[in-house]
N, C-alpha and C positions, 0 to 999 in steps of 0.2 A: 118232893116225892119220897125220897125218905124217911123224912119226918111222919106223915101218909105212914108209908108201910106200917111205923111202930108204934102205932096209934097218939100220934102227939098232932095238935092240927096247932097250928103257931098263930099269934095274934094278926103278924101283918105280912107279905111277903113282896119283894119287888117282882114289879109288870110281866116278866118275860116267864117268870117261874109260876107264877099265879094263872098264867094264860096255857100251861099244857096241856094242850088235844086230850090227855087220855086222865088229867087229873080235875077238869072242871067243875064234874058232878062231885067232888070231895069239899072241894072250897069254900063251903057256903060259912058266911060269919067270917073269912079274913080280908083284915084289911089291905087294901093294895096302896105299896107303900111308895109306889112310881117306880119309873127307870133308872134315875137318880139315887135311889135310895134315899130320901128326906129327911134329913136331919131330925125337922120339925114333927115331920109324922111320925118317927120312931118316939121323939122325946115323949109325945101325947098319948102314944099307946103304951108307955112305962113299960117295956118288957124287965125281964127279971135277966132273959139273955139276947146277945146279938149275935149272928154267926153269917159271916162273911166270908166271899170267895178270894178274897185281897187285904193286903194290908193297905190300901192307900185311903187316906186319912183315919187311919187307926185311932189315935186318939182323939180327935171327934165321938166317935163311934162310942168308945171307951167309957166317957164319959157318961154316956148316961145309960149303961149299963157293962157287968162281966162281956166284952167280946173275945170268941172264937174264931180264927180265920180259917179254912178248908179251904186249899184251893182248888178249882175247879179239874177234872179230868186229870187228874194226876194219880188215879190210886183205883183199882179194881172196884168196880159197883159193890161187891160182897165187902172187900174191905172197907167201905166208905160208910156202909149200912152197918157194920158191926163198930165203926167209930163213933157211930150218933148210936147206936144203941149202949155202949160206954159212958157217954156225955149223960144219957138220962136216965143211966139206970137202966135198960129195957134190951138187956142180953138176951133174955128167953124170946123176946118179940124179933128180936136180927134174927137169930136165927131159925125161926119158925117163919119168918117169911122166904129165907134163903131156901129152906126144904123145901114150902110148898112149892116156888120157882124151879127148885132142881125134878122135882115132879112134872111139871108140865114140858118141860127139858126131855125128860124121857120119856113123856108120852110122843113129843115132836119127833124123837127119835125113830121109834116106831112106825110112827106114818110117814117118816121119808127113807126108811127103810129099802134102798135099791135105786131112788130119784136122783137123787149125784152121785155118777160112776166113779169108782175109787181115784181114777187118774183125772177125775172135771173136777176142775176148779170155778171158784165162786168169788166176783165182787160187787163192790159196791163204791159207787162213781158217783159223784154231782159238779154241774153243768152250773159254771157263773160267768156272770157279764164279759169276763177277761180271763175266766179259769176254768182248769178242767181238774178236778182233785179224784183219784183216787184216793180212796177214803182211811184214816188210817181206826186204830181201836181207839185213841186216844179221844177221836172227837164224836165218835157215837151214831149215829143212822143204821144201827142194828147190826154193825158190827160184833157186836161182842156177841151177841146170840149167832150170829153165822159161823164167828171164828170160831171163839172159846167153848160155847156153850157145844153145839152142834158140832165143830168138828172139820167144819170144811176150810180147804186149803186156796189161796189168793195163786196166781198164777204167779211163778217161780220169780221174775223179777220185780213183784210187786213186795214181797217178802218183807227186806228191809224198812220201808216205808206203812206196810199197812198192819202187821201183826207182830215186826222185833222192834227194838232197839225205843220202845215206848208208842208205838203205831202212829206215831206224826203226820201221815198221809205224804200223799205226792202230789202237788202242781205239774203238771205233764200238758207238756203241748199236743193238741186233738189230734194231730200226725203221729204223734208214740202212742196213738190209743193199741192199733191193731197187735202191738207188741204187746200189751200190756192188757189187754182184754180177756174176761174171763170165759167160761164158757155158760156161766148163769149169771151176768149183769142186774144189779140192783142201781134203780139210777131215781136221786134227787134233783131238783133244778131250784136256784135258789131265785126268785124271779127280779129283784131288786137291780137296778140300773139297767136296764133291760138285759136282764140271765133269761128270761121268758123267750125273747125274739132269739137271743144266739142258741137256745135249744132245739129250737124251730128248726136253725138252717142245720144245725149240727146233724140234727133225725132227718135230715129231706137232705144228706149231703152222701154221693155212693160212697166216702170212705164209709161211714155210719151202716149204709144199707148192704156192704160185703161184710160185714161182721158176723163168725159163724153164730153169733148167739139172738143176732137180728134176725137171719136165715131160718135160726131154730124156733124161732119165739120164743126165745130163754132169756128176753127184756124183760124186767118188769119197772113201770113207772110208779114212786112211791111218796107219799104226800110228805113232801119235808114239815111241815109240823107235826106228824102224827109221828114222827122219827127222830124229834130233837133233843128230848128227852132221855135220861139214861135212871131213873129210877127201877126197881123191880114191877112195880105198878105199870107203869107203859111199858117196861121191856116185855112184860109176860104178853098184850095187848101186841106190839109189835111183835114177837114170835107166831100170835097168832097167824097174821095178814102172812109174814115171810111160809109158813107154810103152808096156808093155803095158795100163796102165789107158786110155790115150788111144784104141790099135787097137779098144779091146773096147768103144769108144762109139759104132764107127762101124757101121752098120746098113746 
C-alpha cells in the first residue's frame, strides 16, 4: 500500500499484501510471490530490491538482491510512508499523499462535528475463537483514524493498552467487557477456528445485550478484511465506512 501511494507498483508481492480489500484494483501486472515468500519466485523475477518485514532468513533473501527489512507495525503509518518515500527518492509523493489524507481527515471532521460527546468514548473490539482483544494502534482495524487522526478517546482503562505505551491491545476476558466498553463499539470478528460461532453466542449473551452501546445502536459490525490493512490507500477507504457508520447512529 505504500508503495501504491508513491506511485511505485513492485514486480511481486506476498499473498496477504496482494489480497487487500481496498488495494485489488491497483495490482494488476504483480506477481504473487506466495505466503512463504519463495525464494524461487523472487529469484525469477530478478528485483533490483527486496523489502521485508523480518530479518529471518536474511541472507537468503540478500542474496539475490540489496534487502531492506521494515518491520511490521512498529512506527506511525506517516512515518513509514515518508521512509519508502526516502528509499526511492519520492519525498514530494510521501507527502503529497500525507496532505491529501490530512484533507479528508478534516472533511470527517466536520461531518462528525457534535456525533461523539466530548465525555463518549470510542472503541474498537474483535471477537476470536479464545479471545476478546480490545484493539490496540499498533495492530490497525481503524484505530489510528479513530484515535490519532479524529481524536476520539478509548474509555479510561483501556488507555494503557490501546493508544500509550505503543498500543499493543488487550486480551480481556468477555466478563471485563462491561468495564471496558466503549460508548461507540467498533467490533471485528476473526472467524477462523470457529471466532464466527463464539461471536454468535457473545451477541445473543445478556452480558452483550446490557451494553449501553448495544442499547444505543452505537455497534457497529465491520468487515475484518476491509480493516487489515494500514496503508493511506485503505485508511482513507476505511475513514470513509467509520464515518458513515458514526452519522447513521445519530437519531
Amino acid at each position: 500500500g505504500h508503495l501504491l501511494a508513491l506511485g511505485v507498483k513492485p514486480v511481486g508481492v506476498g499473498a496477504a499484501s496482494l489480497e487487500q480489500y481496498f488495494l485489488k484494483d491497483l495490482t494488476d501486472g504483480i506477481e504473487n510471490i506466495g505466503d512463504d515468500s519463495s525464494l524461487e519466485k523472487i529469484l525469477e523475477l530478478q528485483p533490483d530490491l527486496i523489502i521485508r518485514p523480518s530479518d529471518k532468513n536474511y541472507e537468503q533473501f540478500a542474496k539475490i538482491a540489496p534487502t531492506i527489512v521494515i518491520p511490521w507495525g512498529q512506527k506511525d503509518v506517516y512515518d513509514e510512508l515518508r521512509e519508502f518515500g526516502d528509499i526511492f527518492g519520492k519525498q514530494e509523493e510521501a507527502e503529497a499523499a500525507i496532505a491529501r489524507f490530512e484533507e479528508k481527515v478534516a472533511e470527517a471532521k466536520t461531518k462528525l462535528d457534535g456525533v461523539v460527546g466530548p465525555d463518549e468514548t470510542v472503541g474498537v473490539y474483535e471477537i476470536w475463537a479464545k479471545n476478546f482483544w480490545a484493539v490496540g494502534t499498533s495492530f490497525g482495524r481503524g484505530t489510528r483514524n479513530l484515535y490519532t487522526s479524529l481524536g476520539f478517546q478509548p474509555p479510561e482503562p483501556l488507555k494503557p493498552y490501546v493508544t500509550e505505551n505503543g498500543g499493543p491491545g488487550l486480551d480481556m476476558s468477555f466478563e471485563k467487557l462491561p468495564e471496558n466498553a466503549a460508548d461507540f463499539m467498533f467490533v471485528t470478528v476473526y472467524g477462523a477456528d470457529g471466532g464466527d460461532k463464539r461471536a454468535d453466542e457473545i451477541m445473543d449473551s445478556e452480558l452483550w445485550r446490557n451494553l449501553p452501546a448495544v442499547k444505543n445502536d452505537r455497534v457497529f459490525l465491520i468487515d475484518i478484511d476491509q480493516f487489515a490493512a494500514n496503508d493511506l490507500i485503505s485508511m482513507e477507504k476505511q475513514l470513509e465506512i467509520q464515518v458513515d457508520l458514526l452519522l447513521g447512529s445519530v437519531k
